[in-house]
N, CA, C and O atoms as a GROMACS GRO file, in nm:
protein
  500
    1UNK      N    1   1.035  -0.564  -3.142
    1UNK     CA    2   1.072  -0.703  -3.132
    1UNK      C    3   1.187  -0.715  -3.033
    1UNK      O    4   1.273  -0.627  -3.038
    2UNK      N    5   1.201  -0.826  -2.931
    2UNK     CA    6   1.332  -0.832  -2.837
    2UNK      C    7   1.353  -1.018  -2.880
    2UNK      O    8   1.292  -1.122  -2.854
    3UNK      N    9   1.436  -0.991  -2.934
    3UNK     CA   10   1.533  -1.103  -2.945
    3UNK      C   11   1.632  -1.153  -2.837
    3UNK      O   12   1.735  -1.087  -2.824
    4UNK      N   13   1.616  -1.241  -2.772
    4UNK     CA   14   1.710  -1.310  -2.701
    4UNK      C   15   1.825  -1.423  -2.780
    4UNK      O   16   1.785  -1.493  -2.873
    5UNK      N   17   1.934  -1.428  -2.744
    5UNK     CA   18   2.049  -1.521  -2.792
    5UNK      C   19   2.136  -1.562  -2.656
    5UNK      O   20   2.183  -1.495  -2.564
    6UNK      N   21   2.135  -1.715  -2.689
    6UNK     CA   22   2.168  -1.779  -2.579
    6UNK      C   23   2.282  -1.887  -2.613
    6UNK      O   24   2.251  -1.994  -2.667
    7UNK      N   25   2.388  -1.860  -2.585
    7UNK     CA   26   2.532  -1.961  -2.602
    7UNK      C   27   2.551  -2.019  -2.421
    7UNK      O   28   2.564  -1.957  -2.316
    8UNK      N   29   2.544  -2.156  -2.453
    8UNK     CA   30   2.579  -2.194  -2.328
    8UNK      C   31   2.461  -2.281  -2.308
    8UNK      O   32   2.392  -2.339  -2.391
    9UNK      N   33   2.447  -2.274  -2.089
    9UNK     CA   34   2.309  -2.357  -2.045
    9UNK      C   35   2.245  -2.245  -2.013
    9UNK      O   36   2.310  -2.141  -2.008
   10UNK      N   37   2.096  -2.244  -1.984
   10UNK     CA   38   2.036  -2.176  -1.905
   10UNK      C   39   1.950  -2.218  -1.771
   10UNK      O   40   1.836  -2.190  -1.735
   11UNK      N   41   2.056  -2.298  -1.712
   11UNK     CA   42   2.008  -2.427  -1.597
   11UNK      C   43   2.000  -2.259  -1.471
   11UNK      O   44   1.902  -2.246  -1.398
   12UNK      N   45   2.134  -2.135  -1.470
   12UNK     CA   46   2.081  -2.063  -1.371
   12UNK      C   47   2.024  -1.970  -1.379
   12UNK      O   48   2.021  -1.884  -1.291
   13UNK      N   49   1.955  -1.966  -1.507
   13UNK     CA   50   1.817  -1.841  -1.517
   13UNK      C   51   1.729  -1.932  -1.466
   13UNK      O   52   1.665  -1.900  -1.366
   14UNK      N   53   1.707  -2.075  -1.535
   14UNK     CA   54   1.623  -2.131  -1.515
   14UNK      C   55   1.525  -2.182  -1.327
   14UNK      O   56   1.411  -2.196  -1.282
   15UNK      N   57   1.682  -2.191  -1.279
   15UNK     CA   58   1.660  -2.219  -1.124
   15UNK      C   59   1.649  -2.119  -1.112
   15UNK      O   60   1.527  -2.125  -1.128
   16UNK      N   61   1.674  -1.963  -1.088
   16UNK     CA   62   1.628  -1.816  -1.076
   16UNK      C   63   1.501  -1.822  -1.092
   16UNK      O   64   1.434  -1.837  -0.990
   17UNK      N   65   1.440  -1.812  -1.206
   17UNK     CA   66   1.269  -1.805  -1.248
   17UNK      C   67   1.221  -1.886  -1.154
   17UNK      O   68   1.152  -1.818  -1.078
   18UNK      N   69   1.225  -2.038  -1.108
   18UNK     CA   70   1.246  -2.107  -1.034
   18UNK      C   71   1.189  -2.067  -0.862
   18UNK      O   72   1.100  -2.092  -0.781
   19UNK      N   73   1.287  -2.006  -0.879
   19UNK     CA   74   1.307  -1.938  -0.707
   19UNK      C   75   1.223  -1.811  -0.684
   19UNK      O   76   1.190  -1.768  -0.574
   20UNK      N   77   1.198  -1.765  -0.787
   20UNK     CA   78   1.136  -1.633  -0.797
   20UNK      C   79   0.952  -1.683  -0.774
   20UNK      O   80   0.887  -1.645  -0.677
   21UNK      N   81   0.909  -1.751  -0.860
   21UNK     CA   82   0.756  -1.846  -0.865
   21UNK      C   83   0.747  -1.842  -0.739
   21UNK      O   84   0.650  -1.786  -0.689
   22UNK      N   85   0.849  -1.904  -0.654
   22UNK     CA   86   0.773  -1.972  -0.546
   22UNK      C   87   0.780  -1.843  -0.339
   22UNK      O   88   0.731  -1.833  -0.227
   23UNK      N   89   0.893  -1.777  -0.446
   23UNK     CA   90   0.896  -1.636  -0.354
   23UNK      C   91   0.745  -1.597  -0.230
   23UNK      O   92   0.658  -1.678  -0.260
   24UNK      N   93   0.714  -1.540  -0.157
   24UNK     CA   94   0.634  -1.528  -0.080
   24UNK      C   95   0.644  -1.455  -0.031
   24UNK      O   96   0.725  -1.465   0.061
   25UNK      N   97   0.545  -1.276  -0.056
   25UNK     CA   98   0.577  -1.155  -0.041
   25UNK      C   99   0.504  -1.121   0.050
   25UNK      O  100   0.484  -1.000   0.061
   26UNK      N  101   0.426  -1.230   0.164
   26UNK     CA  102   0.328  -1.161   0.239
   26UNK      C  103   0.368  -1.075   0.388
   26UNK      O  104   0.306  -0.989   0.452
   27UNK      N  105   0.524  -1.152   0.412
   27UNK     CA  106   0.575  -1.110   0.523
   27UNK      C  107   0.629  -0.933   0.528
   27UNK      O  108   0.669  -0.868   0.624
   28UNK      N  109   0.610  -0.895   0.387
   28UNK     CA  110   0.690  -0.772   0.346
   28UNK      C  111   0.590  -0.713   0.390
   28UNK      O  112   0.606  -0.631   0.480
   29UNK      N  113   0.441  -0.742   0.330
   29UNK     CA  114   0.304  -0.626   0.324
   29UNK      C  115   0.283  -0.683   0.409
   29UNK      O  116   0.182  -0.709   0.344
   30UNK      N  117   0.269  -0.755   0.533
   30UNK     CA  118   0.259  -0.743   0.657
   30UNK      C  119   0.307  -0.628   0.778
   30UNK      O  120   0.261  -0.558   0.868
   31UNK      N  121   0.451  -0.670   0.697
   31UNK     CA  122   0.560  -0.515   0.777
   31UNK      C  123   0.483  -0.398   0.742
   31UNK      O  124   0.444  -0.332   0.838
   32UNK      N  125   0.454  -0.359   0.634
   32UNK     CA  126   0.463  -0.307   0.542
   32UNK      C  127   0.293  -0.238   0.593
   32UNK      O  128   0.281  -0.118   0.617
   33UNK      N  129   0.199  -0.315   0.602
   33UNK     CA  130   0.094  -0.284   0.629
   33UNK      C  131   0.099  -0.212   0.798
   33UNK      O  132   0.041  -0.112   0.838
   34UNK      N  133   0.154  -0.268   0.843
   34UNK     CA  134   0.152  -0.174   1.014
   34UNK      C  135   0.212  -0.051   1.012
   34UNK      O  136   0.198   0.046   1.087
   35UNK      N  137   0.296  -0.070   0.896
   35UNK     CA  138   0.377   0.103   0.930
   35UNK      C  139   0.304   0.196   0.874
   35UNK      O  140   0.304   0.313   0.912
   36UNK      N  141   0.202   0.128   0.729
   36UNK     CA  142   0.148   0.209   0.688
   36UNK      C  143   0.029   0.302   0.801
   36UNK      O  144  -0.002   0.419   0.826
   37UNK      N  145   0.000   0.193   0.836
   37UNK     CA  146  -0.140   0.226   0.958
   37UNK      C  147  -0.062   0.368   1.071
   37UNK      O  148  -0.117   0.461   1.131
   38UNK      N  149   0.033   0.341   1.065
   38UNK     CA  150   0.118   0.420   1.176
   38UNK      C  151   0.122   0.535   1.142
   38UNK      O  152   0.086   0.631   1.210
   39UNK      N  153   0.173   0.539   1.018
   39UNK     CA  154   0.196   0.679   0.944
   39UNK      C  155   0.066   0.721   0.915
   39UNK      O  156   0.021   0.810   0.988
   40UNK      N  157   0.012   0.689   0.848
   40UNK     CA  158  -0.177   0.702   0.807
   40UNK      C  159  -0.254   0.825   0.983
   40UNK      O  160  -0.300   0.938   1.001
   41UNK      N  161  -0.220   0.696   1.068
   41UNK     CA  162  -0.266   0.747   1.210
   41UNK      C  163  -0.180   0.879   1.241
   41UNK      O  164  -0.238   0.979   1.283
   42UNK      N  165  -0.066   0.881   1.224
   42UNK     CA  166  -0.017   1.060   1.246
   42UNK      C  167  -0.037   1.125   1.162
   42UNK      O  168  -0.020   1.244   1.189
   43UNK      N  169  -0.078   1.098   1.025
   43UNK     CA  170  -0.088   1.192   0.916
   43UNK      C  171  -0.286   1.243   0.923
   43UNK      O  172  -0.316   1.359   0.897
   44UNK      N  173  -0.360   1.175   0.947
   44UNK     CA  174  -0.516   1.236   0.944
   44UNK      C  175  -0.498   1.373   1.046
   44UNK      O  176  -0.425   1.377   1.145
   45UNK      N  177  -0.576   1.475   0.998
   45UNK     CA  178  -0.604   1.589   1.048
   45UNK      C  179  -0.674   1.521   1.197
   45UNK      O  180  -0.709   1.404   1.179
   46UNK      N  181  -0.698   1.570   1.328
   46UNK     CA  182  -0.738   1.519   1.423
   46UNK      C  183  -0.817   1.608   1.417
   46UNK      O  184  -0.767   1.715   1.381
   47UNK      N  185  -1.005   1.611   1.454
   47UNK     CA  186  -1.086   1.686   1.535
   47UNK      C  187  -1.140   1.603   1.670
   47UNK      O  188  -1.148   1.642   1.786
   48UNK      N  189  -1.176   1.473   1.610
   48UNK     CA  190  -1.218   1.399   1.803
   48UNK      C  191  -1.153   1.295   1.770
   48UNK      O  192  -1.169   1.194   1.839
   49UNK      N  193  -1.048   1.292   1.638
   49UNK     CA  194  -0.954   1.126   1.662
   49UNK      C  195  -0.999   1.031   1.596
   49UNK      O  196  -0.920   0.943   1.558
   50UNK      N  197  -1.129   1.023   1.565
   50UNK     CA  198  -1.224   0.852   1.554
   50UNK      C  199  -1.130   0.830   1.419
   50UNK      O  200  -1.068   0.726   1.402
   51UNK      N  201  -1.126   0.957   1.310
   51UNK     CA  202  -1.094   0.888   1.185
   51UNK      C  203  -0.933   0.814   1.179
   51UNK      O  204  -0.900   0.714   1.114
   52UNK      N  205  -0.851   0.894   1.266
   52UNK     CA  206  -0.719   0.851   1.236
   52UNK      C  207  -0.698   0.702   1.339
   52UNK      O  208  -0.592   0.639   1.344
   53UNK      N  209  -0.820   0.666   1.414
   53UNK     CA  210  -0.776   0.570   1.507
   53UNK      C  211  -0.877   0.493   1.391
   53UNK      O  212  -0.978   0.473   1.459
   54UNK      N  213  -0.889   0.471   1.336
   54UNK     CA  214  -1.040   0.410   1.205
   54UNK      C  215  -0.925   0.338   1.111
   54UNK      O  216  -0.959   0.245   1.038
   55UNK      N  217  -0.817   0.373   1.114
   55UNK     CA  218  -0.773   0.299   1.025
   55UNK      C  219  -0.662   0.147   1.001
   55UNK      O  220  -0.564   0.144   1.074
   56UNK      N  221  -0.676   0.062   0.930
   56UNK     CA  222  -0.622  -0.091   0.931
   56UNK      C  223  -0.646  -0.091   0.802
   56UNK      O  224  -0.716  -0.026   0.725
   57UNK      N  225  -0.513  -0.244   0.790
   57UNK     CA  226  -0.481  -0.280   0.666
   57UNK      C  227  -0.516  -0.427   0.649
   57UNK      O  228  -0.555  -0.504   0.737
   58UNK      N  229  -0.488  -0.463   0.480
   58UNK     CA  230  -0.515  -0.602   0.496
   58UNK      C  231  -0.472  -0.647   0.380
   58UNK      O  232  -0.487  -0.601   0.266
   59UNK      N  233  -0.404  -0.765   0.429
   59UNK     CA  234  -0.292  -0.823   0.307
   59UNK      C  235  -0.362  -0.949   0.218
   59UNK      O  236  -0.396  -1.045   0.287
   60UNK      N  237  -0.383  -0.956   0.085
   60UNK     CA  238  -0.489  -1.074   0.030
   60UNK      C  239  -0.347  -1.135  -0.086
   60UNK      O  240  -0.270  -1.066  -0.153
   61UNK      N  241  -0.354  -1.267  -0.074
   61UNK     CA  242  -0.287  -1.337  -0.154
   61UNK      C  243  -0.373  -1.430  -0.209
   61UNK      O  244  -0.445  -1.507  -0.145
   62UNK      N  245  -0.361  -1.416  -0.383
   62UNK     CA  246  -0.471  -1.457  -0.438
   62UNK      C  247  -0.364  -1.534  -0.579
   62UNK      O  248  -0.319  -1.488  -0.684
   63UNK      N  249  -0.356  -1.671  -0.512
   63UNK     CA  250  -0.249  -1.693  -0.659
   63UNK      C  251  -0.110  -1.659  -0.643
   63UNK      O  252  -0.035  -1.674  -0.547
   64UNK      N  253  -0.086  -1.594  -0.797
   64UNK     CA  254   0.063  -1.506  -0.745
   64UNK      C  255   0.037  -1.367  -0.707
   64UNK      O  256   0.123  -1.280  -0.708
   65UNK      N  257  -0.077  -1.350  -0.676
   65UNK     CA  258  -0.092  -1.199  -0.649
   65UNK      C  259  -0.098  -1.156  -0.483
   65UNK      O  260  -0.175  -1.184  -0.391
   66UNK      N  261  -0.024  -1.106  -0.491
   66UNK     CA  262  -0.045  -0.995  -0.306
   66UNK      C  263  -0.122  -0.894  -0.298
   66UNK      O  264  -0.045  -0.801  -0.321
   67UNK      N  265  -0.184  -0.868  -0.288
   67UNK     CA  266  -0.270  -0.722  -0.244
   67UNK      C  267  -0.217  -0.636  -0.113
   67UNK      O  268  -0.264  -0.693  -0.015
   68UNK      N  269  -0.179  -0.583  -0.093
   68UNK     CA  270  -0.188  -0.469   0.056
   68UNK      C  271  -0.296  -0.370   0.008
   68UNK      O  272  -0.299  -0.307  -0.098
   69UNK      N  273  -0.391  -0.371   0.119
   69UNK     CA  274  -0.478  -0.246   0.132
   69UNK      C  275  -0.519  -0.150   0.269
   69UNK      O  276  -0.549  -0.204   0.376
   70UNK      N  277  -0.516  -0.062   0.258
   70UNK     CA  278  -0.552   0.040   0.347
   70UNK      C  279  -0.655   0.110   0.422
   70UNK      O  280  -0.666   0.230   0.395
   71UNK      N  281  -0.723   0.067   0.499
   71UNK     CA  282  -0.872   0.069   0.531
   71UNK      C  283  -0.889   0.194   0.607
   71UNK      O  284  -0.791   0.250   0.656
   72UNK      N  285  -1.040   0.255   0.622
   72UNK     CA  286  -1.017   0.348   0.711
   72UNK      C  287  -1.184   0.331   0.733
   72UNK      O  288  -1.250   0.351   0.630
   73UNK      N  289  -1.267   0.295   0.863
   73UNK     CA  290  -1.382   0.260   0.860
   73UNK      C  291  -1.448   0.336   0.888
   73UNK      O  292  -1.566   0.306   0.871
   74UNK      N  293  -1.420   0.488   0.951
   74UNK     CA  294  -1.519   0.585   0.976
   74UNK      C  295  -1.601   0.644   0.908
   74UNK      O  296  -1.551   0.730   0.836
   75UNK      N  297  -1.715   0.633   0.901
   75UNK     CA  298  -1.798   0.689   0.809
   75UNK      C  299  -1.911   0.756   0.932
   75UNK      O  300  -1.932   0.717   1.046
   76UNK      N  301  -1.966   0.862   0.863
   76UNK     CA  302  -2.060   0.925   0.894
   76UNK      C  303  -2.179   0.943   0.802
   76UNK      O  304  -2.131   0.946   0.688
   77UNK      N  305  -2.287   0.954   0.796
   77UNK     CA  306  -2.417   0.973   0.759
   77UNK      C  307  -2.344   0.931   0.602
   77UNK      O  308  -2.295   1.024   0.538
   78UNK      N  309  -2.339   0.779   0.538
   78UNK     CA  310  -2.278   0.686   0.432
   78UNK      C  311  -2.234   0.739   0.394
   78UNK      O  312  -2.266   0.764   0.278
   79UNK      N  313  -2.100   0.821   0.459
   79UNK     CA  314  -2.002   0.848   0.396
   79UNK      C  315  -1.872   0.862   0.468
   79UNK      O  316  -1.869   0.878   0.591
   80UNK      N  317  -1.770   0.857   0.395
   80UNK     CA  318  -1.591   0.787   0.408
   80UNK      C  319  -1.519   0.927   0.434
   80UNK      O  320  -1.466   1.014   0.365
   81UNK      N  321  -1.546   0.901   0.589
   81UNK     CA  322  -1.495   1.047   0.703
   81UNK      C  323  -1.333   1.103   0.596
   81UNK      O  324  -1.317   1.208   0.534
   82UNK      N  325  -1.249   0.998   0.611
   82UNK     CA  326  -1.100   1.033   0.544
   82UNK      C  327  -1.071   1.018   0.390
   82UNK      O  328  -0.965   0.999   0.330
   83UNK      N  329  -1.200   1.031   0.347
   83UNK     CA  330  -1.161   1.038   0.202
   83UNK      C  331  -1.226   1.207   0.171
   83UNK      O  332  -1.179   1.297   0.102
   84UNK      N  333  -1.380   1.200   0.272
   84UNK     CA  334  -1.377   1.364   0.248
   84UNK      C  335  -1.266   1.464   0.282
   84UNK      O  336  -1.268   1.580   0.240
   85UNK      N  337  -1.172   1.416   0.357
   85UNK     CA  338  -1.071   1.520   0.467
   85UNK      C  339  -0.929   1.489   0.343
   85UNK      O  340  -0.825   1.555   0.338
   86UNK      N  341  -0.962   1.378   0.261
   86UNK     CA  342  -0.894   1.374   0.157
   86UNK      C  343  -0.911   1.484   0.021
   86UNK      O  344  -0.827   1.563  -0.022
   87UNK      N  345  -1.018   1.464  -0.018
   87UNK     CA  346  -1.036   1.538  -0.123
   87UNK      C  347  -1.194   1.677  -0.127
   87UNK      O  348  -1.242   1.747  -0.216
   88UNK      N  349  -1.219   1.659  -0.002
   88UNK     CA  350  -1.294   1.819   0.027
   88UNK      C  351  -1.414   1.720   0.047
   88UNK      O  352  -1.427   1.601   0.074
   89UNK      N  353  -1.527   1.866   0.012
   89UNK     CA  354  -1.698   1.812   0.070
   89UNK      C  355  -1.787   1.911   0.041
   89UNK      O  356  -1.744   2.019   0.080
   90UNK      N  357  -1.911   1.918  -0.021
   90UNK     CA  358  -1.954   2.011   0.004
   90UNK      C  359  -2.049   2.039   0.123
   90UNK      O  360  -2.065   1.931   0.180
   91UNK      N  361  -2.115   2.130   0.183
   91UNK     CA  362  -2.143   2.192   0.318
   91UNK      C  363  -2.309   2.169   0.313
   91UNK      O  364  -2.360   2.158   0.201
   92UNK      N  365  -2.389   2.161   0.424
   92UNK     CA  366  -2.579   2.151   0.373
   92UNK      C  367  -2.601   2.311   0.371
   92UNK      O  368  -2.715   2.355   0.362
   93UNK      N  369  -2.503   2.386   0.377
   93UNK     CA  370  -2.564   2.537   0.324
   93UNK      C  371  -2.479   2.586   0.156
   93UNK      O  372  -2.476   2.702   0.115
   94UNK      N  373  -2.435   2.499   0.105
   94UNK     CA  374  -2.404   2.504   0.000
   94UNK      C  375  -2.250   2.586  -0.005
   94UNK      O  376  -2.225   2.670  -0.091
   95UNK      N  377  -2.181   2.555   0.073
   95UNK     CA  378  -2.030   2.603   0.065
   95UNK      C  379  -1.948   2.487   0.037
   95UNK      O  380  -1.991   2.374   0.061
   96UNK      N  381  -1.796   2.510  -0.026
   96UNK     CA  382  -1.770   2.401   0.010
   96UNK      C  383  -1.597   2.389   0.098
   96UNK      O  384  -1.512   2.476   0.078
   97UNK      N  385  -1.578   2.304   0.164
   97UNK     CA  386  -1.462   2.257   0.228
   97UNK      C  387  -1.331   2.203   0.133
   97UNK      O  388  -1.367   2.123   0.047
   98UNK      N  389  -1.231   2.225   0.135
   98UNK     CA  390  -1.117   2.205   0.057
   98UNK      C  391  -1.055   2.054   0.130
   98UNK      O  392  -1.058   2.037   0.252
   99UNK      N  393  -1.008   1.968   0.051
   99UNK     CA  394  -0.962   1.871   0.088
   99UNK      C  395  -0.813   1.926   0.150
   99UNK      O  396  -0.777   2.043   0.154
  100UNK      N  397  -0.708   1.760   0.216
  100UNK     CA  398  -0.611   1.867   0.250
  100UNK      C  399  -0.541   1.665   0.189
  100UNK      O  400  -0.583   1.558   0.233
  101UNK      N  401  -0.445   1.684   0.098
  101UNK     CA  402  -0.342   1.552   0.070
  101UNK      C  403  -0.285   1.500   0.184
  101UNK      O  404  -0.162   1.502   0.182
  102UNK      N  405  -0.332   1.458   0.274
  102UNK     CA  406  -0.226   1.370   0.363
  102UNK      C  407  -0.230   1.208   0.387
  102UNK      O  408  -0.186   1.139   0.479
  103UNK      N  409  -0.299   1.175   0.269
  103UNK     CA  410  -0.268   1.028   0.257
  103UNK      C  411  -0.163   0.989   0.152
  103UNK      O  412  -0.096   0.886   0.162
  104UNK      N  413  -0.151   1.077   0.052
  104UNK     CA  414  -0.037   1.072  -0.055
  104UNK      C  415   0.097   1.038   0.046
  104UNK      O  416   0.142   0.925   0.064
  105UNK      N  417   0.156   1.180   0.115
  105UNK     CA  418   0.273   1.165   0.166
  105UNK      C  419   0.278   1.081   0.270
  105UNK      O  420   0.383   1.025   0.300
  106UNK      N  421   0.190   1.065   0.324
  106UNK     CA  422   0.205   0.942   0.466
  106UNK      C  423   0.242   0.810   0.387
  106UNK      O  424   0.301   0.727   0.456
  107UNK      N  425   0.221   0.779   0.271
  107UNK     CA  426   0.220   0.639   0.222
  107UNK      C  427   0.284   0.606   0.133
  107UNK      O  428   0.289   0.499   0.072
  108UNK      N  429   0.352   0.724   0.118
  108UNK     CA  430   0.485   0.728  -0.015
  108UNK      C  431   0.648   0.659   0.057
  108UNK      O  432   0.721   0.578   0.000
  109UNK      N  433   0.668   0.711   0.168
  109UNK     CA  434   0.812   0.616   0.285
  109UNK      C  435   0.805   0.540   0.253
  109UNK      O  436   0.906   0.477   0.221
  110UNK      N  437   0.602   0.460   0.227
  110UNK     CA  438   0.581   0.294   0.286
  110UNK      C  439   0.624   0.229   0.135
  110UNK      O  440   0.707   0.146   0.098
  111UNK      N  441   0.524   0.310   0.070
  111UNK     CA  442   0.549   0.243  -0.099
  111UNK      C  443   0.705   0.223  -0.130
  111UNK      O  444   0.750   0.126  -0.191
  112UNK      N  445   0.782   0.330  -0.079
  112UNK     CA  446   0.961   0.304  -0.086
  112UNK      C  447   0.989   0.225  -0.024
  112UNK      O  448   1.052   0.156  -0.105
  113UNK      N  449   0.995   0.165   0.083
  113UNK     CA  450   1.025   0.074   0.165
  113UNK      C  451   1.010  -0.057   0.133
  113UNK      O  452   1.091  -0.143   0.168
  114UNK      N  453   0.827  -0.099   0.013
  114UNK     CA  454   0.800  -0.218  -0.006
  114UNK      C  455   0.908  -0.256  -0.108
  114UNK      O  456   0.982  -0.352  -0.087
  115UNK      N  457   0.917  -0.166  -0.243
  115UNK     CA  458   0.995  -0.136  -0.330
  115UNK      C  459   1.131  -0.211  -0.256
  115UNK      O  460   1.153  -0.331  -0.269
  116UNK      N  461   1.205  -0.132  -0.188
  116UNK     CA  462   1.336  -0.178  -0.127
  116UNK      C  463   1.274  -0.346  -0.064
  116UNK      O  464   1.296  -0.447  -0.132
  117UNK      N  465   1.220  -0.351   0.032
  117UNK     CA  466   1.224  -0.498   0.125
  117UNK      C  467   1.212  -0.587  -0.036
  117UNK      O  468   1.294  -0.678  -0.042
  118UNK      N  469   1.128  -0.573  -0.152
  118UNK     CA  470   1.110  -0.673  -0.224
  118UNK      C  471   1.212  -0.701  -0.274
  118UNK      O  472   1.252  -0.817  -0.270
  119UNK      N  473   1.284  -0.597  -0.337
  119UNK     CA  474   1.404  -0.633  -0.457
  119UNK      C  475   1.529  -0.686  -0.347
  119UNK      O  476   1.618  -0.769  -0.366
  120UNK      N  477   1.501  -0.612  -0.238
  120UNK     CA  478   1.664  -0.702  -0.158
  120UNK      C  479   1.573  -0.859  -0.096
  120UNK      O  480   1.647  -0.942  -0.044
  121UNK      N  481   1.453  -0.887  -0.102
  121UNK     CA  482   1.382  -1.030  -0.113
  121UNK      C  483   1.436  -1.094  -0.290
  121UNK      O  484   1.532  -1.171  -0.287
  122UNK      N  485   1.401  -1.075  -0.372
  122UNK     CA  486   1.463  -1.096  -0.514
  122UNK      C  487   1.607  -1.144  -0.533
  122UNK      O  488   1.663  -1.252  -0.553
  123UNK      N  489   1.655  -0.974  -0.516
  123UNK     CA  490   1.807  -1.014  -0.523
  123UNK      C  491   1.878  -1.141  -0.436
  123UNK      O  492   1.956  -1.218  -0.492
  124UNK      N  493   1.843  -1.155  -0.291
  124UNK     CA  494   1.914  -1.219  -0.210
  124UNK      C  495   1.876  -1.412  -0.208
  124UNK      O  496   1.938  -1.501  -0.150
  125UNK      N  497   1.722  -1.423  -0.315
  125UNK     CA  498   1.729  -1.506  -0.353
  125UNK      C  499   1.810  -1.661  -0.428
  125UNK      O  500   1.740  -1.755  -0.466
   0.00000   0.00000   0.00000
């Protein structure tokens, strides 16, 4: 159970909540979306390039909700070139290829960064 107790007004939580509703986070995952693409593009393993130049983002505001997402369009014979180079594959002679993590750390700066741009957006409200 969380009990709140309130002596006084609550006219500046109230204008806070207020200010917070009407906040507008798209300019952050905008930033936020190019750097990812940046980092994404130096972080893919390179063999002829297509996959690490394959990739874009895209920011959806739906309500109060923001989305940032991370696209990567290369595919080969229906399938998602940087998700195999993500997490492996198996071979048409029955071996298989080891994935290698380099979308984790390429996108972890960015995830810190949104983190920071939002709360100093919040706070400075």
């Amino acid at each position: 159970m969380i009990r709140v107790t309130n002596k006084g007004s609550t006219k500046n939580m109230q204008s806070f909540l207020r200010s917070m509703k009407s906040l507008n986070f798209r300019g952050v995952c905008e930033a936020a979306g190019a750097r990812g693409v940046a980092a994404l593009q130096a972080a893919t393993p390179v063999d002829s390039g297509l996959t690490a130049a394959s990739w874009s983002y895209e920011v959806r505001v739906e309500g109060d909700i923001t989305t940032i997402s991370w696209l990567n369009t290369h595919v080969e014979s229906g399938v998602n070139v940087a998700i195999i180079l993500q997490y492996g594959h198996g071979t048409g002679t029955g071996g298989w290829v080891s994935g290698r993590d380099y979308i984790n750390p390429a996108v972890k700066p960015i995830f810190d960064d949104i983190a920071n741009d939002l709360w100093k957006k919040v706070t400075s409200s």
